[in-house]
C-alpha positions as CSV (number, residue, x, y, z in Angstrom):
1,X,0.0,0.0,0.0
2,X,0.7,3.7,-0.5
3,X,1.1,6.6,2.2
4,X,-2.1,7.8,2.3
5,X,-4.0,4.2,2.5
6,X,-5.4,2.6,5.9
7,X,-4.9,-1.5,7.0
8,X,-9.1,-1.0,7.4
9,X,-9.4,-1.2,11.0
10,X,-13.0,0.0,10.3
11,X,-15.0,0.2,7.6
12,X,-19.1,0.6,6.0
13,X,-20.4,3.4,8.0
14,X,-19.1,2.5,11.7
15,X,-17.6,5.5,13.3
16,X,-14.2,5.8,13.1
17,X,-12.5,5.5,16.8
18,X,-9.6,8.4,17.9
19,X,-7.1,8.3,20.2
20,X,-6.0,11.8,20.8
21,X,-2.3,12.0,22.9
22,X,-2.1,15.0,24.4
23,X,-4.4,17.8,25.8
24,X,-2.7,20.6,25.8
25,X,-3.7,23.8,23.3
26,X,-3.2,21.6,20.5
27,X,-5.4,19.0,21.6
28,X,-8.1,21.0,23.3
29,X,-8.5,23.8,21.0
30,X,-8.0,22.4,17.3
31,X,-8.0,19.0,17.7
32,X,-10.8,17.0,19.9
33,X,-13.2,19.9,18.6
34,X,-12.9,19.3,15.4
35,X,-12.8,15.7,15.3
36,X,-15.6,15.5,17.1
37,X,-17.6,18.1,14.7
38,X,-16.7,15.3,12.2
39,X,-19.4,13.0,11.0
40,X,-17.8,9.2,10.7
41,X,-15.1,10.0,13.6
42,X,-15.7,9.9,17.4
43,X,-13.4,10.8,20.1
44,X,-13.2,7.4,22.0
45,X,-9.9,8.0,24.0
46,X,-7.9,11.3,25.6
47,X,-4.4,10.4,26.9
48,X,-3.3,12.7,29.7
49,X,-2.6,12.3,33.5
50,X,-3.4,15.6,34.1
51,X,-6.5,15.4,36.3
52,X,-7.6,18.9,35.7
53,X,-7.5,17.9,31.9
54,X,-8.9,14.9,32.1
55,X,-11.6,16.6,33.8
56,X,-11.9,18.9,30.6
57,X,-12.4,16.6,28.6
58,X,-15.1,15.0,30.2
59,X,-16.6,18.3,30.0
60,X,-16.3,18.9,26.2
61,X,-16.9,15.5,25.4
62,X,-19.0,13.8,27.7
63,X,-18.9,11.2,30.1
64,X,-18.1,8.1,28.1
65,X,-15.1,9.4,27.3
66,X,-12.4,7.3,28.0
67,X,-8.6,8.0,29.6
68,X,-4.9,6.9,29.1
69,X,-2.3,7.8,31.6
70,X,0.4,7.5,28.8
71,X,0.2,6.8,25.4
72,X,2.0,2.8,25.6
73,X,-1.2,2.4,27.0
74,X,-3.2,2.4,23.6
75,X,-0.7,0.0,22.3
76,X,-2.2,-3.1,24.0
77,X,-5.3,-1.8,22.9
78,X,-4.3,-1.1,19.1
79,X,-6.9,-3.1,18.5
80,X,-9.9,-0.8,20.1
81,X,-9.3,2.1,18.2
82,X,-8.8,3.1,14.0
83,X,-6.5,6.1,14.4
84,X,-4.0,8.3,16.5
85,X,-3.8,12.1,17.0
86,X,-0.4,13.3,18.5
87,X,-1.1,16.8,20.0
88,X,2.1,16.8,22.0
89,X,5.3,18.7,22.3
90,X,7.0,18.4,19.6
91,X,10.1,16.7,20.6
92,X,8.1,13.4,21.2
93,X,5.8,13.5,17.2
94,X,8.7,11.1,16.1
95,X,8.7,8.8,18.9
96,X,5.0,8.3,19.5
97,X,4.3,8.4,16.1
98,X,6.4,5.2,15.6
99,X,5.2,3.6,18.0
100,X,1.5,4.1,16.9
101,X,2.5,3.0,13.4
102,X,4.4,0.1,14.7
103,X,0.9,-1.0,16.8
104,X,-0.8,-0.7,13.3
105,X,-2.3,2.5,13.5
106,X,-2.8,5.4,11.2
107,X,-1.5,8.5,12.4
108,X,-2.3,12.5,11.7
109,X,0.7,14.4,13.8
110,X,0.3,17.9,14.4
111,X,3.0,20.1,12.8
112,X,5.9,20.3,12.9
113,X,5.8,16.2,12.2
114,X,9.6,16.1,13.4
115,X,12.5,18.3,14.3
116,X,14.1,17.2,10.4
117,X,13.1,16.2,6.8
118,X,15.2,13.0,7.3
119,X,12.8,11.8,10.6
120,X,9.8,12.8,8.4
121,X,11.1,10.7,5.4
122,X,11.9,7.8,8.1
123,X,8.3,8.0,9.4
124,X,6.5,8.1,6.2
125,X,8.8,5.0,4.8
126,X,7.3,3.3,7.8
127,X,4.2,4.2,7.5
128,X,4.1,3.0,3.4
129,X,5.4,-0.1,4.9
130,X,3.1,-0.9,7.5
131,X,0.5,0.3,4.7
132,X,-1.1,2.9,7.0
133,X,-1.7,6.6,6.8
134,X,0.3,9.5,8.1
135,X,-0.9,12.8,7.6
136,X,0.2,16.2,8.9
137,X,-2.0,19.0,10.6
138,X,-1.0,21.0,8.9
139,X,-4.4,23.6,9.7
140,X,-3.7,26.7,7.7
141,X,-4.1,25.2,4.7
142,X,-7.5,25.6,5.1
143,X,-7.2,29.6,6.0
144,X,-9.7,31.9,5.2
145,X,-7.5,34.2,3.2
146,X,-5.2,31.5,2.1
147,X,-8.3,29.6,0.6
148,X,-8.9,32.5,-1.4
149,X,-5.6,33.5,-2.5
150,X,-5.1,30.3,-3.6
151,X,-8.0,30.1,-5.8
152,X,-7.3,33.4,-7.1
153,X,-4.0,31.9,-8.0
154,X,-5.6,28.9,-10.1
155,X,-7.9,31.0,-11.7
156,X,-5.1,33.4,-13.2
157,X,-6.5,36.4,-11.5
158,X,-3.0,37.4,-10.7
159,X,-1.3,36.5,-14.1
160,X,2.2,35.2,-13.4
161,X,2.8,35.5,-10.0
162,X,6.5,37.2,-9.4
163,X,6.9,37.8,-5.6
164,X,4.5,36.5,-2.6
165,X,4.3,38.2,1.1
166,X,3.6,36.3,3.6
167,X,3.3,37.6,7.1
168,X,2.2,35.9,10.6
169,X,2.9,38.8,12.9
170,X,1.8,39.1,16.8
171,X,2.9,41.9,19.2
172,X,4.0,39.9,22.2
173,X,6.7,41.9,24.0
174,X,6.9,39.8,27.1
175,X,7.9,35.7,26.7
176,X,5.2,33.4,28.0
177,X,8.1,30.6,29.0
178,X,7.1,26.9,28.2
179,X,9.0,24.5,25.9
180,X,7.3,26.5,22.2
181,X,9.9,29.5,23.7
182,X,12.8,27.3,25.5
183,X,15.9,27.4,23.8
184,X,17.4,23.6,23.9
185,X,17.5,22.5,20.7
186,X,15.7,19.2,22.0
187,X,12.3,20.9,22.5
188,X,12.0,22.2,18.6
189,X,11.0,25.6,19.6
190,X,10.9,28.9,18.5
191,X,8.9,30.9,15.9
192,X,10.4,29.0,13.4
193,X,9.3,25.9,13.3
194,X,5.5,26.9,14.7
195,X,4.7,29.5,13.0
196,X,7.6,28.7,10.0
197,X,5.9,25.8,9.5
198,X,2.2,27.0,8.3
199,X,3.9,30.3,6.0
200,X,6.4,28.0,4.6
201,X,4.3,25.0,3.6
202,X,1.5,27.9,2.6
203,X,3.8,29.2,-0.1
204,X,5.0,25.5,-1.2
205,X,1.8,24.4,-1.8
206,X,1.1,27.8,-4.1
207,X,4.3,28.1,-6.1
208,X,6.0,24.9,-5.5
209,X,9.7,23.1,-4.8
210,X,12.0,25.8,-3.6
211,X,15.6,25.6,-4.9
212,X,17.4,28.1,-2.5
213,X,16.2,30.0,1.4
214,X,17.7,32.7,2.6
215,X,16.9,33.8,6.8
216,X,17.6,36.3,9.3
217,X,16.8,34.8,12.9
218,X,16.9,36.9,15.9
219,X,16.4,36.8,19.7
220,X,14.3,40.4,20.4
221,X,12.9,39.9,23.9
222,X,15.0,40.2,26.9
223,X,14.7,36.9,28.8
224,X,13.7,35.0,25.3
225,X,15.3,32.2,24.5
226,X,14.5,31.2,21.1
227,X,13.6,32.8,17.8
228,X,11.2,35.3,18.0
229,X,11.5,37.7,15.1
230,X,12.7,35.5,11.7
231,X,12.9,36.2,8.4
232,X,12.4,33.8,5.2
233,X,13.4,34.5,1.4
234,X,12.6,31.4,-0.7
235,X,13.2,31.4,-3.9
236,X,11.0,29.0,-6.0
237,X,11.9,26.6,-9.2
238,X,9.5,28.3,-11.1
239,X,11.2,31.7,-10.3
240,X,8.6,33.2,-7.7
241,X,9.9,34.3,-4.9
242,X,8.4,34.3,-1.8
243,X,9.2,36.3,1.6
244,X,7.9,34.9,4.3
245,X,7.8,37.1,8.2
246,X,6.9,35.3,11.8
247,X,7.0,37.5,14.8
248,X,6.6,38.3,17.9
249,X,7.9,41.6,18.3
250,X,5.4,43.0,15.8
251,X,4.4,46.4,17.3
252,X,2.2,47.6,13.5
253,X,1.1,44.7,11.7
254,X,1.7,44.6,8.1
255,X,-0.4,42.6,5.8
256,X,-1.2,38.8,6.2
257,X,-0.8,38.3,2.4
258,X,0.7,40.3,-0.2
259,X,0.7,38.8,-3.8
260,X,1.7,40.7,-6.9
261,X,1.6,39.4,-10.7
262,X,1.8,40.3,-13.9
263,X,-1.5,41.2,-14.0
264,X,-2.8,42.2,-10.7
265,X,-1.6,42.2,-6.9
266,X,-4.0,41.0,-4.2
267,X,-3.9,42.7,-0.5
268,X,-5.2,41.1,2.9
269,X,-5.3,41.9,6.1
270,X,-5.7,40.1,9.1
271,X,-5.7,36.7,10.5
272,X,-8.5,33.6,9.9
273,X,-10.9,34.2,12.6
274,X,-11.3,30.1,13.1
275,X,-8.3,29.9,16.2
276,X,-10.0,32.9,17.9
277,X,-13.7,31.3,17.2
278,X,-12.3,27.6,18.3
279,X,-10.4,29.4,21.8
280,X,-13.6,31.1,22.9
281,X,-15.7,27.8,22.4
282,X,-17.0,28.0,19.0
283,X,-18.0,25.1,17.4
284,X,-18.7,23.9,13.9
285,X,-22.2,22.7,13.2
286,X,-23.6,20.9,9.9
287,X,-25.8,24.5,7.9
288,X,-24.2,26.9,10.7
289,X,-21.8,29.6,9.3
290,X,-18.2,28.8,10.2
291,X,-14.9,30.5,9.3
292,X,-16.4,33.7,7.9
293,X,-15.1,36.8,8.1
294,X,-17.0,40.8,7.9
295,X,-16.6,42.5,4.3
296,X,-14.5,45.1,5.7
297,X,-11.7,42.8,6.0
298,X,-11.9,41.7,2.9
299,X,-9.0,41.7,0.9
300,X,-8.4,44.1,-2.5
301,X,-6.9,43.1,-6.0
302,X,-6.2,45.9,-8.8
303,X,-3.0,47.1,-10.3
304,X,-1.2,50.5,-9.8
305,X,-3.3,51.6,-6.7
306,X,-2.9,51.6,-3.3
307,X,-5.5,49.2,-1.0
308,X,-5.0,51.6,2.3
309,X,-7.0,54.8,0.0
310,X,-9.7,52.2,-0.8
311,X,-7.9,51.3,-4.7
312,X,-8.6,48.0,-6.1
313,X,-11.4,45.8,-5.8
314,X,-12.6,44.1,-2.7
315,X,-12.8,40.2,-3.0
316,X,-14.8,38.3,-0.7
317,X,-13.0,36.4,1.6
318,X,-13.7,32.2,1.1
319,X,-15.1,30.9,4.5
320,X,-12.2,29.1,6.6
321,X,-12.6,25.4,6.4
322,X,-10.9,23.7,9.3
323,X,-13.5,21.3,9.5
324,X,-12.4,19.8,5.5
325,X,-9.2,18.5,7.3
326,X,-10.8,15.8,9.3
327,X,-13.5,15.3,7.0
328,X,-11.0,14.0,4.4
329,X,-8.8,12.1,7.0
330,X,-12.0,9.9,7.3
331,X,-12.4,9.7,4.0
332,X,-9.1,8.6,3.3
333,X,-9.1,6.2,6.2
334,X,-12.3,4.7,4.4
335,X,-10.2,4.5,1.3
336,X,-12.9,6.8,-0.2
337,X,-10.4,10.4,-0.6
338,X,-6.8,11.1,-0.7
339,X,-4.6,12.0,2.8
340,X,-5.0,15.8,2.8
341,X,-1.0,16.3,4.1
342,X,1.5,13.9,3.2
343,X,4.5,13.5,5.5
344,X,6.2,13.7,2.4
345,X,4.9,17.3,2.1
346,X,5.4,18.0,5.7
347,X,9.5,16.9,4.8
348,X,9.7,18.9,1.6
349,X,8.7,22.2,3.8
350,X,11.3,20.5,6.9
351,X,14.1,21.2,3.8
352,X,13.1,24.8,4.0
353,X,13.2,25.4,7.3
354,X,16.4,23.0,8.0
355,X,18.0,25.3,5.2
356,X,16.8,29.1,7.1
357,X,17.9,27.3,10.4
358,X,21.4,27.3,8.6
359,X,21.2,30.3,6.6
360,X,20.5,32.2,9.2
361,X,23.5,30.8,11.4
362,X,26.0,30.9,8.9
363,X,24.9,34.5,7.0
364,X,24.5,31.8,3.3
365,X,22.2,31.4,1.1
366,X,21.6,27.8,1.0
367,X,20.7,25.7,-2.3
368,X,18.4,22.6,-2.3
């Protein structure tokens, strides 16, 4: 079997049963939610010894519910359930997601999958040979504004696209702590790798390979211990070039997306308001609105004027789609859709950011 395709641990139309490791942000927030908005999945089991979590959970998810104290523990029970969500740090993706693979389960592993392109490429060669899927959350794909810049893209709204923006800026001037800000290399942290790994996969999946990254990395914040204010040139094999900004240290914003062509440029501000919606305790329903946006944050397309005086043309903003990511994970574990994030795709975009790590190190531009 190929990555992507499921031993069929389940099939016809019984639910689909979850183990989620981890409930943290990851696996509070994005993760149980949405799996359990998703019709043909149900959140069977939660593992976390946290009692106050555990007690969340029940909560969210009701009382039958079940917990794990560690995640070996769903290994002598492979058997009970048809897929594994890691929502963990990220130092421990690789080695829980091996050991779910090696119990004969599919995986989806929030991003970033590993800590290098050569662990991703090591998990996904196990994964085609146990013949199960691993897929990659890998959320922002399903954006708002990215949604609609990428169609816009298709469509040749743009004409030949020369140079793409691409900025996830926040204004946090004093460190939070915790291992997404610690600065031993172990933990995977820094700006970088989180919020690296949504802009850099973003602008692979519109323009395609890139052939050589440039970065500038810096430590802003006194007390801060990892990147915090990183920039990423990429230059693409079809001769786009993309420039890519995370941030924390962001006092004005600048816009989310930036796209200029031959033909026309498209503007947008702001973020996707599906993080914000799923944080105060939004859900998504079947016929309920989800993922939409006001039309005063629209963005603008047009040629030679400026968005900020009102130039261009407004275009409405596709509804964010969260919910699709899950939806097609069961699809593919039912052999009826294609995995939505190949680790293979996750690696590729691990190249990039391997490459910045370096560049911006050494002061090179790196080639792939």
């Amino acid at each position: 079997m190929t990555e992507g395709m499921t031993s069929g641990t389940a099939g016809g139309g019984t639910p689909l049963r979850v183990g989620l490791v981890g409930y943290g942000l990851a696996g509070s927030v994005f993760h149980a939610p949405l799996i359990a908005a998703t019709e043909g999945l149900v959140l069977d089991t939660v593992v976390t010894s946290n009692p106050e979590r555990q007690a969340q959970a029940r909560a969210e998810h009701g009382d039958g519910l079940r917990f794990a104290a560690t995640p070996d523990e769903l290994w002598t029970r492979a058997g009970e359930l048809d897929l594994i969500v890691i929502a963990t740090p990220n130092k421990t993706h690789v080695s829980i997601a091996t050991a779910a693979l090696k119990a004969g389960l599919p995986v989806v592993v929030d991003k970033p999958i590993a800590g290098t392109a050569a662990e991703a490429r090591a998990l996904a060669a196990l994964a085609d040979e146990r013949g199960l899927l691993l897929s990659v959350f890998q959320n922002r794909r399903w954006d708002n504004d990215f949604r609609t810049l990428r169609a816009l893209v298709a469509d040749g709204e743009l004409g030949d696209v020369w140079r793409f923006e691409s900025r996830f800026e926040r204004w946090r001037p004093q460190p939070k702590g915790g291992w997404r800000e610690s600065g031993d290399p172990e933990e995977i942290g820094g700006l970088l790798f989180d919020l690296g790994s949504h802009v850099v996969d973003q602008a692979l999946v519109l323009f395609g390979p890139a052939v050589s990254v440039y970065a500038e990395s810096d430590v802003r914040r006194p007390g801060a211990e990892a990147d915090d204010d990183t920039f990423i040139a990429i230059t693409h094999a079809n001769g786009v070039r993309s420039h890519l900004y995370v941030s924390a240290t962001t006092a004005q914003l600048g816009p989310r997306f930036r796209a200029l062509g031959s033909k026309a440029g498209y503007v947008k501000y702001g973020l996707d308001p599906q993080e914000a919606a799923l944080r105060e305790g939004g859900r998504p329903a079947p016929g309920e609105p989800w993922g939409v946006e006001p039309e005063a944050m629209w963005g603008r397309i047009g040629a030679g004027e400026s968005p900020l005086t009102g130039g261009g043309s407004p275009v409405p903003t596709l509804p964010g789609a969260y919910p699709a990511y899950y939806e097609a994970i069961a699809a593919a574990l039912r052999g009826t859709g294609e995995n939505p994030v190949t680790a293979g795709q996750a690696a590729a975009a691990l190249d990039v950011l391997e490459a910045a790590r370096r560049s911006a190190r050494d002061g090179v531009t790196v080639t792939l």
